[in-house]
C-alpha positions in Angstrom: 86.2 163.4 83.9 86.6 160.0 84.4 84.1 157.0 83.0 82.7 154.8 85.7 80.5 151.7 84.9 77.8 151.0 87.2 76.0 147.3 87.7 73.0 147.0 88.7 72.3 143.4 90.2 70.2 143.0 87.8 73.2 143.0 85.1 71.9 146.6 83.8 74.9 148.8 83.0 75.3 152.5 83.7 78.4 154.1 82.1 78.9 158.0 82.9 81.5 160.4 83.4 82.0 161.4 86.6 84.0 164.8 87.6 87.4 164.0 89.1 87.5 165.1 93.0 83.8 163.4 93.6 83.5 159.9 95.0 82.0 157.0 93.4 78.8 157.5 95.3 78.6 161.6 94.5 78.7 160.5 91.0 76.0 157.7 91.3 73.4 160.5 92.4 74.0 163.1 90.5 73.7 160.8 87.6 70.4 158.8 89.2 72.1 155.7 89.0 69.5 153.3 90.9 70.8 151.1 93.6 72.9 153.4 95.5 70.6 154.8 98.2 73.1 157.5 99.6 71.1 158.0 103.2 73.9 159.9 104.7 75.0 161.9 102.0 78.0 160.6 101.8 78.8 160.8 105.2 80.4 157.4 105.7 77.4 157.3 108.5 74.5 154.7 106.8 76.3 151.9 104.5 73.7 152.4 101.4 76.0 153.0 98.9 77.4 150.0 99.1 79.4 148.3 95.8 81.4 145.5 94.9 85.3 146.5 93.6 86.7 144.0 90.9 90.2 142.5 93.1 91.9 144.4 89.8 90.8 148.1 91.1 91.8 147.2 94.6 95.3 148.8 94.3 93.9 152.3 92.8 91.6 153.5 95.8 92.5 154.0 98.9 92.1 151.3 101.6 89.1 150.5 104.3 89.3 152.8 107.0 88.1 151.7 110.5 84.9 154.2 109.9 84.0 152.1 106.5 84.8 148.6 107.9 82.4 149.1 111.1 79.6 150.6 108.3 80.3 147.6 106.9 79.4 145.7 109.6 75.9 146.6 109.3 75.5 145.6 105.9 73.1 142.6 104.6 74.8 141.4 101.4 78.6 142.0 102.4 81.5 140.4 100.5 85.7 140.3 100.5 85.9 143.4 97.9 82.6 145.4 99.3 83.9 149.5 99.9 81.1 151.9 100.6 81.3 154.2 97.1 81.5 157.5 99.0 84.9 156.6 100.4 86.2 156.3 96.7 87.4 159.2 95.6 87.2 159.7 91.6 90.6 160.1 89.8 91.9 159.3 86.5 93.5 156.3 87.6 90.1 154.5 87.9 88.7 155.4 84.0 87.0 152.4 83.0 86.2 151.1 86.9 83.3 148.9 87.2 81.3 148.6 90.1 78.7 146.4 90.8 75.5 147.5 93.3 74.4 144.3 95.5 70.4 143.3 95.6 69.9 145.6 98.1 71.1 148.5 100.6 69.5 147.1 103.6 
């Protein structure tokens, strides 16, 4: 298990422990963390699980692929460090990650 903090944008804070193997997103639902819609499943198909990744986690997930980066695309409230959480797979290397949810998954 690894502990991942989720933001709310409202500054709430969710901290759970989420089952190595899952992604980011998996571990968002099955712990009803609000703000990450999931649409797709976790398809990498809707872009409403989006977060935003502190530039210090950046080197501990794997990078955009061209899939994430066009679901990006379609995404209201983008930044620099936005990753969609279901292409962030959960290991140990990430206990303590933070990830912030934006005002909305439109």
């Amino acid at each position: 298990m690894t502990k991942i903090i989720y933001v709310e944008h409202n500054g709430t804070e969710h901290e759970v422990d989420v089952a190595n193997g899952l992604t980011v997103m998996e571990g968002a639902v099955k712990n009803m963390i609000p703000g990450i819609d999931a649409d797709c499943g976790g398809a990498c198909a809707c872009a409403t699980c989006m977060v935003f990744v502190p530039a210090e986690w950046e080197a501990k997930i794997p990078p955009k692929e061209d899939m994430e980066i066009t679901m990006l695309d379609f995404c209201e409230h983008t930044q620099e460090n936005s990753r969609l959480s279901c292409q962030i797979p959960v290991t140990g290397a990430l206990e303590g990650m933070r990830v912030e949810m934006p005002e909305s998954q439109h």
